[in-house]
N, C-alpha and C positions, 0 to 999 in steps of 0.2 A: 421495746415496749413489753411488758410484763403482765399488764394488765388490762379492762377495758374503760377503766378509770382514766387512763392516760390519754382518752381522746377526749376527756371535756375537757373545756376552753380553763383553762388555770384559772386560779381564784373562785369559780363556782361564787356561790354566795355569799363567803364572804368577803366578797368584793363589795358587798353593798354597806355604804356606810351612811349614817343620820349626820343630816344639816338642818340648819335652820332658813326656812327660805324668805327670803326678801320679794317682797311680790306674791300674787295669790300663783302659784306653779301648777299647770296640766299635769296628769299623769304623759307617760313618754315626751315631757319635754326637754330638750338642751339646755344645759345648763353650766354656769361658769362661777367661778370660785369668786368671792368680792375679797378687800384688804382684810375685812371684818370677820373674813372667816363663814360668813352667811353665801347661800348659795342664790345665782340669781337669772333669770332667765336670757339666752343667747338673742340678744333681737340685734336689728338694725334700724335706724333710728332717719330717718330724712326729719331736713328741715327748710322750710322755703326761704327763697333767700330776695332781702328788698334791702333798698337805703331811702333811709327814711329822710324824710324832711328835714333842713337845717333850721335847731335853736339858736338865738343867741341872747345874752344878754350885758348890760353894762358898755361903757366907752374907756378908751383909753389904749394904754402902751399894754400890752397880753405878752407875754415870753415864760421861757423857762418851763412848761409846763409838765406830768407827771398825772398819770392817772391809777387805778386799779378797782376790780366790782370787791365790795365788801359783800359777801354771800347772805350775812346774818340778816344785814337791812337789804338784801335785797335792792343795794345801786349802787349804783358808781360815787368814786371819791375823787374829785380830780382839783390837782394842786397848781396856783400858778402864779406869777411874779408880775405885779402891776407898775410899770418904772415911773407913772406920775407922780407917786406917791413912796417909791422905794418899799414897798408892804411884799409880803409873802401869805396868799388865802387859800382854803382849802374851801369847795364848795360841791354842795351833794349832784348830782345828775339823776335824775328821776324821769327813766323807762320801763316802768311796768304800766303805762297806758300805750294809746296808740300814737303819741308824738311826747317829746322828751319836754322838760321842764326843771328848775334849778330854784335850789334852794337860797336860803341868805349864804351871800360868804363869810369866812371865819379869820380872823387873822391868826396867823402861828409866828409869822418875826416879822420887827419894823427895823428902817434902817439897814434893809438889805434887799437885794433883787434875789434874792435867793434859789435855786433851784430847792426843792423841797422833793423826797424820794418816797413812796407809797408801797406796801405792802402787807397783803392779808394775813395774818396766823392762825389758820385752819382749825389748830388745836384749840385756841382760846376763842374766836369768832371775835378776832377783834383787828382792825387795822390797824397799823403801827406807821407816822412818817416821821422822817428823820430829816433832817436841816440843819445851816449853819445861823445861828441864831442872832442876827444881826443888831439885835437889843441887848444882846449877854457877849461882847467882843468876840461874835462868830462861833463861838465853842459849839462843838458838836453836840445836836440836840435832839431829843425820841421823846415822845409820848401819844400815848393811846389813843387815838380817833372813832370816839362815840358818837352812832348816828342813831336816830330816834324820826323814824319817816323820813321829811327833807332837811332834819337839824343837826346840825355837827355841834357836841359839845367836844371839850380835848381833856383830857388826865393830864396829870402833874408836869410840867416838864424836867426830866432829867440827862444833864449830861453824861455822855460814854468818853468825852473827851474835852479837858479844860484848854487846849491850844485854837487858835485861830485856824476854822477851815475857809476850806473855798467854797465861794457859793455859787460856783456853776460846777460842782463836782460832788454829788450823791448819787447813790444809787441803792433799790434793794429787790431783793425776790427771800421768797417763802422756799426755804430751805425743807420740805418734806420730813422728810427722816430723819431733821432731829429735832423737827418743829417747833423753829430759829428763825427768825428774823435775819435776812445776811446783808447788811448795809454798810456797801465799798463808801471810803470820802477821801478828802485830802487835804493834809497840813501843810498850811502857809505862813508857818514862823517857825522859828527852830528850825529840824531838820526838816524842809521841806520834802513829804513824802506822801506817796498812797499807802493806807491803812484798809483794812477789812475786819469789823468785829459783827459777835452772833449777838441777836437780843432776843427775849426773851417779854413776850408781852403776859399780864397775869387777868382773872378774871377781874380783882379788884384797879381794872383799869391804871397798873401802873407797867414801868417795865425795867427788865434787871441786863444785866451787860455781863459778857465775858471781856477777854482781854483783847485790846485791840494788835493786829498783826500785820506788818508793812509787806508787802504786794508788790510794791515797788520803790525805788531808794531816790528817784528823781520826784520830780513835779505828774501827777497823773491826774489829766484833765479828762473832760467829755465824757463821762461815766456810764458804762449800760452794764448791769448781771441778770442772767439768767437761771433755773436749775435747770438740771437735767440729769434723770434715773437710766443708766447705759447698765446692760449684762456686760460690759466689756471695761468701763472706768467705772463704774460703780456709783453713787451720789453726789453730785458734786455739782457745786454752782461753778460758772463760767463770769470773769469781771472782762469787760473790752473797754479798751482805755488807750488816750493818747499818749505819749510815754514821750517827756522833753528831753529823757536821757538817750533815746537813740533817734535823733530827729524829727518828733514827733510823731515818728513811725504809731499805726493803731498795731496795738498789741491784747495779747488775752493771757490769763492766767486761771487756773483753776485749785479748786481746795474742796476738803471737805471737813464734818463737822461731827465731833464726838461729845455730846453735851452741850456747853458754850466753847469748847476746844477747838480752834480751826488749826488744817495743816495743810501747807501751802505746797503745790507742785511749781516746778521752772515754767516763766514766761515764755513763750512763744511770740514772733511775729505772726500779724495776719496778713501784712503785705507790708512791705517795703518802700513807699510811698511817703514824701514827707508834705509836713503841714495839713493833715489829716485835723480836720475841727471838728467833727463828730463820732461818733459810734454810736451804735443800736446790735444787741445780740437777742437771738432768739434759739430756745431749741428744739428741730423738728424730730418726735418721737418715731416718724414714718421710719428712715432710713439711718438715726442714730447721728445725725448731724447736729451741728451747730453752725447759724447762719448769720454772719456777723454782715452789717452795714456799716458805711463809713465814708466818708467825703475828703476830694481835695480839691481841683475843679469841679470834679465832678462826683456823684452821687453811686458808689460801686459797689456789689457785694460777692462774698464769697463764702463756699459751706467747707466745715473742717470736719475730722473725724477724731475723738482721741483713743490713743490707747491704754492701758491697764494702768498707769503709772500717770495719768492725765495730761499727758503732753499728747501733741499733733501727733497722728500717727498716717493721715493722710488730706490732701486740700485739696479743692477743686478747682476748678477752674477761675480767674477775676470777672466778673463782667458786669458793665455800663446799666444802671437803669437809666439816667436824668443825668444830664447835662448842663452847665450854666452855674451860675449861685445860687448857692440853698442858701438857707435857716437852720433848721434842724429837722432830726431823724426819728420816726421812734417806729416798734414793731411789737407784733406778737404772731404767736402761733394758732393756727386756725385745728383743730382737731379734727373737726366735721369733712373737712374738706382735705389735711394732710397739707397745708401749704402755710408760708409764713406771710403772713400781713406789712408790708411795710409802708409808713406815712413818710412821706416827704413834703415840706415847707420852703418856699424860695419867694423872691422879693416882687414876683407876677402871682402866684397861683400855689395851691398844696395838693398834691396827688395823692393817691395811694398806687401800690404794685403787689402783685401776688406772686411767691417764690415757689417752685416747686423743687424739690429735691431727688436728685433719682439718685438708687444704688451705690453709685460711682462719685457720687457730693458733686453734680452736675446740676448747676441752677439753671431751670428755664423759668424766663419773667414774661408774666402778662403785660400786655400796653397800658398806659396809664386808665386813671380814671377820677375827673378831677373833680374834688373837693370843695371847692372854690375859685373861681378865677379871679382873685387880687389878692394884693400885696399879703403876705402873712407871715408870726413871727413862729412861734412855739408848734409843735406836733407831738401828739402822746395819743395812744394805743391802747384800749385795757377790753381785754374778756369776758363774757359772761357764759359762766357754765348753766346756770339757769336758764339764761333766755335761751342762751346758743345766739350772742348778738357779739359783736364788738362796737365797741363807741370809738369814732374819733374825735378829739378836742383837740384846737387849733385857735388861734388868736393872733391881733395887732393890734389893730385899732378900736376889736369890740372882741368878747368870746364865742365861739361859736363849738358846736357840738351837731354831728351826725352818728346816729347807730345804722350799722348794715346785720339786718338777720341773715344770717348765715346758709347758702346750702349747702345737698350734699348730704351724705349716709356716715353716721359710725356704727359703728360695732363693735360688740363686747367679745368678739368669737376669738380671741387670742386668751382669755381666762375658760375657756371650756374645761370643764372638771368628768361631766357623765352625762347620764340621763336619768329622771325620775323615774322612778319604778310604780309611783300613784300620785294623784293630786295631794298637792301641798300647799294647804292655806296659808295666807303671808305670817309669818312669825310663828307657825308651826313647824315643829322636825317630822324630817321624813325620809324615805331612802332615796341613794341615787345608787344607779350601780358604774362603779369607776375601775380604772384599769385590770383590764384582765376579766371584768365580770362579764354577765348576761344581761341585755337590758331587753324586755319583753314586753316593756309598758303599750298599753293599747295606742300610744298617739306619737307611736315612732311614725316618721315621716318616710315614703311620701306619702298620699295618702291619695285615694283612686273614687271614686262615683259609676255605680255600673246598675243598670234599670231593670225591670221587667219591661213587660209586652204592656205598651196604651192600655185602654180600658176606655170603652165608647159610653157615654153617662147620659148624653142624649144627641140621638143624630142628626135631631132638625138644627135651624142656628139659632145657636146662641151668646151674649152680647154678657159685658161686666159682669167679670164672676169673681166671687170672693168665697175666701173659704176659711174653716176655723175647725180646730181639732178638740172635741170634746173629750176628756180624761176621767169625767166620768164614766162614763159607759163605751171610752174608746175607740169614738168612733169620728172619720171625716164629715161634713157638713159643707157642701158647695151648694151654695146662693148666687141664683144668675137672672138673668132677662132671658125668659125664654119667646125668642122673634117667633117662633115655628105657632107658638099659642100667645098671639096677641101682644104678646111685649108680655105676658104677666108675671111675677113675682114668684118665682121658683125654689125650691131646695131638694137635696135629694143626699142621701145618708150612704157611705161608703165604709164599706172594711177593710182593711188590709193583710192580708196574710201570707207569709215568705214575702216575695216580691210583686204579688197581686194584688187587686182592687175588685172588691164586688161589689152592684151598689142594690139598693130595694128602691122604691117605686118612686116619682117625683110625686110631690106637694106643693103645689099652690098657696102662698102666704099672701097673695098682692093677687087679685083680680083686676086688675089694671095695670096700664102699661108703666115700669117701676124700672128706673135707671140708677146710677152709680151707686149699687150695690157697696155694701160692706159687710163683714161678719168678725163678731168676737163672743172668742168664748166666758162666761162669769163663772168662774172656779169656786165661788163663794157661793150662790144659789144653783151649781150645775144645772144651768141653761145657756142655749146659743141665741145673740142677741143679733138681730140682723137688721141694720138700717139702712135706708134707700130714698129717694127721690119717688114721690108719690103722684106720677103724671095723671093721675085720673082724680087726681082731686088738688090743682094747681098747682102743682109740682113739690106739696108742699113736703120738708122734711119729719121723714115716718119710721119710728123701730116699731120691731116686734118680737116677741120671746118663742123661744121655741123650744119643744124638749124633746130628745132621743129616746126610742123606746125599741129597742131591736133592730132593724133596719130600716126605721121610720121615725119620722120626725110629725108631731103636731104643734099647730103654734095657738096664742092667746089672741087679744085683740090690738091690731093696729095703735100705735100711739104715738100722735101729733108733737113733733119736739121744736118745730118753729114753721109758725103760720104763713110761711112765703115760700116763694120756689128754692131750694136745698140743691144743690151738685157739689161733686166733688167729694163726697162721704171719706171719713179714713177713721178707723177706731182700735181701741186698745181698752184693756183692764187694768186697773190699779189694783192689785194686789191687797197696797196696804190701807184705802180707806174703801174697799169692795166697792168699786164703782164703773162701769161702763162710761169711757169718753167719746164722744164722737165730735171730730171735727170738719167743716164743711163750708161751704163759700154762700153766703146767706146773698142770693140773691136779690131779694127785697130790700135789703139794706148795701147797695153800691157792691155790690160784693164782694163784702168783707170778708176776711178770715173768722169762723166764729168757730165755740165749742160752746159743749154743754155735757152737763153730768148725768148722768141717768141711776139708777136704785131697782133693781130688780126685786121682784116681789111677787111667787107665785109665777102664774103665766103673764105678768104685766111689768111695765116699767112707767116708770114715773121721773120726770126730768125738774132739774131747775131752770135758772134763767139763763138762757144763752150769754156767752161772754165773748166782748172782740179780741182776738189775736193779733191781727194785721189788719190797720185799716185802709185795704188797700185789694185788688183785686187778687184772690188768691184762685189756684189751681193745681192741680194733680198732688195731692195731697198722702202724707203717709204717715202711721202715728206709730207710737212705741211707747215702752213702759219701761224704765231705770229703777229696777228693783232692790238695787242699790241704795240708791239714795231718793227711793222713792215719790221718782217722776215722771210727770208726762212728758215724751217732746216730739211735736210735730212740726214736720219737714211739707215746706212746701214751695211750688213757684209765687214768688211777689211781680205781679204783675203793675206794682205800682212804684217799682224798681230795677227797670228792664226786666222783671223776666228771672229775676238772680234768687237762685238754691239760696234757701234760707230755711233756720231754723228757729225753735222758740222752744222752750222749757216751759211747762205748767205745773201748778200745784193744787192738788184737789182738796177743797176743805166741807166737809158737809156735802151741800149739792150745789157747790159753785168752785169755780177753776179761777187763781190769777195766774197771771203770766211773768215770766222774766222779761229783759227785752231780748228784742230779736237780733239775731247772729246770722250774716250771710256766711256760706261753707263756697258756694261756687258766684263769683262774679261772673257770669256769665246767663246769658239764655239757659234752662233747666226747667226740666219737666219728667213727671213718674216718679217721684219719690217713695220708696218702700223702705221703712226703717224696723230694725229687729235690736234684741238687746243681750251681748256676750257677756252674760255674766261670768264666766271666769275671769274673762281680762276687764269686766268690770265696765263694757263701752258701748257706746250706742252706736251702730253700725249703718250708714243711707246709701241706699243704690241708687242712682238715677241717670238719666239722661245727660250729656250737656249739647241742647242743641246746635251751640256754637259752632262747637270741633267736632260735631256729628259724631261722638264717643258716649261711651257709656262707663261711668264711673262710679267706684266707692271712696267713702271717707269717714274715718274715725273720730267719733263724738266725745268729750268725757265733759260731763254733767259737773256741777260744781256751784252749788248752791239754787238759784236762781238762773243759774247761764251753761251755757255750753259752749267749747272750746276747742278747735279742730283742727286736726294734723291737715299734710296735704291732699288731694284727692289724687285714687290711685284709677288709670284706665284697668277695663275687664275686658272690654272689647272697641279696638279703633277703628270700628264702622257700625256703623245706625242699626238700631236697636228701635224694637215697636214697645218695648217695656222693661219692668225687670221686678222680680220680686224678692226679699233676701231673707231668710231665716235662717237660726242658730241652733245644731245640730248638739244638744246635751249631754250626750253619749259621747260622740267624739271632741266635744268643746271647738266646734269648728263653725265658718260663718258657709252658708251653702246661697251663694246666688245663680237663681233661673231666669232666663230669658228669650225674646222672641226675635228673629229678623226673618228678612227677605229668603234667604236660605233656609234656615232653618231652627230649631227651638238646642238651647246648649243651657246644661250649667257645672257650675265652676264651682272649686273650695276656695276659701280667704281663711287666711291665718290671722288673729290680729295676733300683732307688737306693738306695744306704748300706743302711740297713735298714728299707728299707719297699719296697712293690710294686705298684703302679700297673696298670691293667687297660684294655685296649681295649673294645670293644664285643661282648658274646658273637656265633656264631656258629653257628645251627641246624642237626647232622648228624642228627637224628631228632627227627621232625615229631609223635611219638606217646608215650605215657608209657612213660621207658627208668627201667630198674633203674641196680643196680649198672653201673659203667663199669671199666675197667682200660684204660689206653695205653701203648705203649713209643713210642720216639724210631729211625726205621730209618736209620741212618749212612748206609746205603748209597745211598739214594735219596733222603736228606732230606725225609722224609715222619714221621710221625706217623699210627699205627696206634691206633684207637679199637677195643676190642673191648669190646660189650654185648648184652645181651638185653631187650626189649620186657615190659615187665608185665605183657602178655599173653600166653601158649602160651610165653615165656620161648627161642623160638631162639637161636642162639650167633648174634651177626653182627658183623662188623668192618668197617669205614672208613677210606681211605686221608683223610688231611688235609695239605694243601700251605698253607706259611705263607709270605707274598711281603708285602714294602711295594712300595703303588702311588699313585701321584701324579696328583692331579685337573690335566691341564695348562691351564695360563690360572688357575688358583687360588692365590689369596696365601698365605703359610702361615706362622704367628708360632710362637717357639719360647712352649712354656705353661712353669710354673711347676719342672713337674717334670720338664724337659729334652725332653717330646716335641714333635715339631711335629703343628701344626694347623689346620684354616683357622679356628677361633676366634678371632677378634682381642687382640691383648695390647702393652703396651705394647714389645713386643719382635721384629720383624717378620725374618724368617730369609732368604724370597726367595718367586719366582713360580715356579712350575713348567714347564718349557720342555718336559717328555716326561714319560711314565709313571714314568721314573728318574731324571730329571736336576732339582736346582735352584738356578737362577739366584741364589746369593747378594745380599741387598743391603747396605749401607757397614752394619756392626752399630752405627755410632754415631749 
């Protein structure tokens, strides 16, 4: 070493290079390279997973069947062979509701049972099936399948081959990398042989042919191909096929594709087994396999490996799912879960089975799980990358259709590229710092919660406290029931500085005894608007304005917002039509769910007409604001529906609220809803209770017109909770929920991703059993205000909470699954830590 240059970390800064990101990106977030070139955030992704009710429709002879999701329309296309009538139909599958339904069917050939072969091309967004065309002497036949909602029109038909094929032998898959159509078949006149040609679908809904290339020189029956992208054999589809030239042995071959050019590698057996009537291949991306199904008695599979040259280079073990006579086979690959899906059909019942593959191409199967218990002919398989669902279609005597939504986590953390170095709004460029560089960004992970000392705000008891952070003049605003003086209607005004709280004197807003508290701030009139339950004058529901003036608060006159007993209060700002919402369970009216809009004006407010939400008895209530797509949504218990976490979308117009309809998030007993809103990831965030599983949970919201739509709910804590309140820390773009139990008061970070929410480590501000909690978010200081009271003698007390990532230096630190980093080891290593802030990138490859 020469120098003292030689001890920074190589590359320095210009290690940082501009991307364009996909998604709105944190600063210090992970980040992974997309195909596109655009960079995109590391998350992990669950998805719940259900099977849904079986459709069906139509009567008659069902076989030959053949599915896949056309992305563009958004459903499935599923092909199938009616023998009453010798017809070949293609008919749409429609699951973007909560139960599937089917469009008209289409004819594509008569005068044949045809199997018919389906495949998406990604490039053009257009599905392409191919067939032996039983109206045209079988010649092999493509054209373009247009769907327009649940309607199938078809493009031109063109043949790729003038000889007579077989119509239980097509197959195709979407060839990636050369974004080709690859549709195995086989001639049954002349020389009878298996062919493989690439097509080529256009936007003008037609489709063009390369030259067709013989796969194999006998008869090659039972058709399945797959792709599959290997660092080791490179792109290449996979055809499984019965082979008459060595006793029907199932055999596989593989090729790949340069333009419409295919070039074929040597056949391989996949087992040695004769009178083999089906095959099904799939390929698992997990472990670099390929998982072929196949029957002779019985129903058997096996996973291969290739190597550089696309022949076998290793095979696993054979083994037994299903026993007895089948019908047929079909599969796909499950990505969420890393296992391959297989249908099986036999002359009682249709199953499915799940393959797992390990390292070694070691299949382990789950036990069945049946699909139907009688007779059935045809099975086929098809994916949806959208929903994350798979459809099964299956038939005999009627059609029939189930989708299973999927569970299970993926992750994008095998494309990890860097880390931002600042927030990057979606379709802006910005830096990351990548190999060899510094990444110093503020929301490197992990990220820590550390408090000051309590702050006692009033010693006697006090009962519902709600608090709200004024940005005008900076300052906390805690609205309670003070029991010590009569129940009456309190406030009292707090500062923050370092990690302290000071407060100035209480004020009296409610000379009467005044319950379920709420407070928000109007950033439009800077005033704090605080409405409550007015027990001295029939409980009726009552706000009042109040304005900050040094360490003190005066308010204007009470104002009546619905003439009957009011509980339950929960409120929010609309930003974009400057309105205070308050929503609240209208006692005099069955106790419905209501809101109302309120208009600030001076020291006064002024409401319109109250509006129902839920007509149905509603409780523990929590509002939010999507400043996004600027709306209301309030989360609350439906008591007129066991009990079950629910939410609703409003829209403010003038001085009146509608509503979406209502979206339950937890089936279950629920109660305490507190909803806050991440504008970075753009999501409405609910904490609550589930009384059920005596847990307490979060769950991510994403707003979408009129409705809202929500990932799974995540536990925070798996024992009982007196409450929980959740706000969004702007500074660090982080979710910070606080809470109360029997033990004691904690709170925790939440990360979101997509829509779900990830949690750090809780974090201990009260050592003693804390009640109810209420927190706001202080702009001003970036701090995080915890106001609660002790379960015992119930004092008001508040806690300053500072949220920092800090870095162990000399610690290695892998990005995890769901884009945090950690010093947990993981196949994906980020960098060392060089200082409390800084880390040391290393090559992500």
């Amino acid at each position: 070493m020469s120098t003292l240059s030689e001890l920074i970390p190589s590359g320095g800064t210009q290690n940082n290079i501009e991307f364009v990101a996909q998604g709105t990106l944190a600063n210090g977030q992970t980040v992974g390279l997309r195909s596109d070139g655009k960079i995109e955030a590391i998350v992990e992704t669950p998805v719940s997973q259900s099977l849904g009710a079986e459709a069906s429709f139509g009567s008659g002879n069902f076989q030959r069947m053949a599915s896949v999701y056309d992305a563009a329309a958004d459903r499935y296309i599923v092909s199938y062979a009616q023998f009453d009538n010798a017809y070949t139909y293609l008919v749409v599958c429609n699951n973007t509701g909560a139960t599937l339904s089917f469009g008209t069917p289409v004819t594509i050939s008569t005068n044949s049972y045809s199997n018919a072969a389906l495949a998406y091309d990604a490039d053009v967004n257009k599905t392409v099936v191919s067939y032996a065309d039983g109206g045209n002497s079988y010649y092999g036949t493509a054209r373009v399948v247009i769907v327009s909602g649940d309607t199938i029109t078809l493009g031109a038909a063109s043949v790729y081959v003038s000889l007579a094929t077989s119509d239980t032998a097509v197959a195709s898959t979407y060839h990636v990398a050369s974004a080709r159509v690859i549709t195995a078949f086989n001639v049954i006149t002349a020389a009878t042989d298996g062919r493989v040609i690439a097509i080529k679908a256009t936007a003008s809904n037609t489709v063009g042919f390369g030259t067709a290339v013989e796969f194999c020189p006998s008869n090659a029956d039972q058709l399945s191909i797959t792709y599959g992208a290997s660092s080791v054999s490179g792109n290449r589809f996979n055809i499984a096929f019965r082979d008459t030239g060595t006793n029907n042995w199932p055999r596989m071959i593989t090729g790949t594709v340069s333009g419409s050019a295919i070039t074929l590698a040597g056949s391989d057996n996949i087992d040695q087994v004769s009178q083999s009537t089906d095959t099904s291949v799939a390929y698992s991306t997990e472990n670099d396999y390929y998982v072929f199904c196949y029957r002779d008695s019985n129903v058997k599979a096996r996973a291969v490996k290739l190597g550089s040259n696309g022949r076998i280079s290793a095979y696993g073990a054979v083994i037994t799912l299903q026993s007895g006579a089948m019908s047929e086979l079909g599969s796909v690959y499950d990505p969420i879960n890393k296992v391959v899906y297989v249908g099986v059909s036999s002359t009682s019942n249709v199953n499915y089975y799940t393959l797992s593959v390990s390292s070694t191409g070691t299949l382990t199967a789950s036990s069945a799980t049946a699909l139907r218990s009688s007779n059935t002919g045809g099975v086929t398989l098809a994916y949806s990358s959208e929903k994350q669902r798979i459809l099964f279609s299956y038939g005999y005597t009627q059609f029939f259709s189930r989708a299973l939504t999927l569970a299970g986590a993926s992750t994008n953390v095998s494309s990890y590229i860097g880390i931002t170095n600042a927030a990057i709004s979606s379709g802006a460029t910005g830096e990351v710092a990548v190999k060899g560089g510094l990444s110093t960004g503020g929301n490197v992970l992990p990220y820590s919660l550390s408090f000051g000392t309590a702050a006692t705000f009033d010693g006697g008891t006090i009962y519902q406290r709600a608090v709200a952070f004024d940005s005008n003049s900076n300052k906390v605003v805690i609205a309670y029931r003070d029991n010590s003086n009569s129940d009456y209607g309190t406030a009292i005004v707090g500062t923050v500085s370092g990690t302290a709280i000071s407060f100035g004197s209480e004020v009296v807003f409610e000379a009467a005894d005044s319950r379920y508290t709420t407070a928000v701030f109007d950033s439009n009139s800077n005033k704090v608007v605080i409405g409550y339950s007015d027990y001295g004058n029939s409980q009726y529901g009552t706000a009042i304005v109040g304005t900050v003036s040094g360490t003190s608060i005066s308010f204007g006159t009470p104002v009546i917002y619905e003439s009957a007993p009011s509980r339950y209060q929960a409120s929010t700002f609309d930003t974009s039509s400057n309105k205070v919402v308050i929503a609240y369970q209208d006692n005099g009216n069955s106790n419905y769910g209501t809101a109302v809009v309120g208009t600030v004006s001076g020291t006064s407010v002024s409401f319109g007409s109250p509006v129902v939400y839920e007509a149905g008895d509603v409780q523990g209530q929590g509002a939010g604001f999507d400043s996004t797509n600027n709306k209301v949504v309030i989360a609350y218990r439906d008591g007129g529906n066991s009990g079950y976490g629910t939410a609703i979308v409003g829209t403010v117009s003038g001085t009146s609220i509608s509503f979406g309809t209502a979206v339950v998030y937890e089936a279950a007993n629920s109660n305490g809803a507190s909803v806050t809103y991440d504008s970075t990831a753009q999501k409405i965030v609910i904490s609550y209770t589930d009384t059920g599983a005596s847990t307490a949970n979060a769950i991510v919201g994403t707003v979408s017109g009129t409705s809202i739509s929500f990932g799974s709910p995540v536990v925070f804590s798996a024992s009982s909770i007196y409450g929980s309140s959740v706000i969004y820390d702007t500074s660090q773009n982080k979710i910070v929920i606080s809470y109360g139990s029997v033990s004691s008061g904690k709170s925790l970070v939440g990360t979101v991703n997509g829509t779900t929410i990830s949690f750090g480590t809780a974090t201990t501000f009260s050592a003693a059993a804390t009640g109810e909690v209420s927190a706001v978010y202080d702009s001003s200081t970036n701090k995080t205000v915890t106001t609660f009271a002790l379960t015992t003698g119930y004092a008001g007390k508040a806690i300053v909470g500072s949220l920092a990532n800090t870095l162990t230096i000399g610690s290695t630190y892998y990005v995890q699954d769901d884009g945090t980093l950690a010093t947990t080891s993981s196949s994906t290593k980020a960098g060392k830590a060089i200082s409390t802030t800084a880390l040391n990138l290393v090559d992500p490859t």
